[in-house]
Residue, then its C-alpha position, 0 to 999 in steps of 0.5 A: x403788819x405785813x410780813x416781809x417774808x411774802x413781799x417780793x424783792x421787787x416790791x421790797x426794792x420800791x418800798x425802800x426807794x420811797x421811804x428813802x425818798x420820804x425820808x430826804x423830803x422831811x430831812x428838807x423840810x426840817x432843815x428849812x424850818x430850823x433856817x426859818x427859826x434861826x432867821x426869825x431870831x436873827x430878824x429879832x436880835x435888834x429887839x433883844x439886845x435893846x432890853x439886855x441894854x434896859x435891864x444892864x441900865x436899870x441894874x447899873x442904877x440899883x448899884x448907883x442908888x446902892x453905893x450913894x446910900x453905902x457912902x452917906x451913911x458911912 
């Protein structure tokens, strides 16, 4: 690693401007594919509520086949 203390300010000063500006970049970056992967779930929200409906029904019939036998045995 370099030593800082033998860079110059000016040098010091660029090295700073370009990091910040990398910095802003990723942060851009990051936020577009955190938006991209919200939409995707979004896009997607249709599909995973159908199979919550499936596995509610099939719970809901377990339940059903449950109760018939609790009743016809009792």
């Amino acid at each position: 690693m370099t030593d800082i203390k033998k860079i110059s300010t000016h040098s010091i000063r660029r090295l700073i401007a370009d990091t910040e500006k990398t910095l802003g970049e990723l942060e851009s970056e990051l936020e577009r594919r955190e938006s991209q992967a919200q939409q995707i779930q979004i896009d997607h929200l249709e599909e995973h509520m159908r199979g919550a409906e499936l596995s509610l029904n099939t719970i809901k019939e377990f339940l059903a086949v449950l109760l018939a036998e609790y009743r016809s045995k009792g």
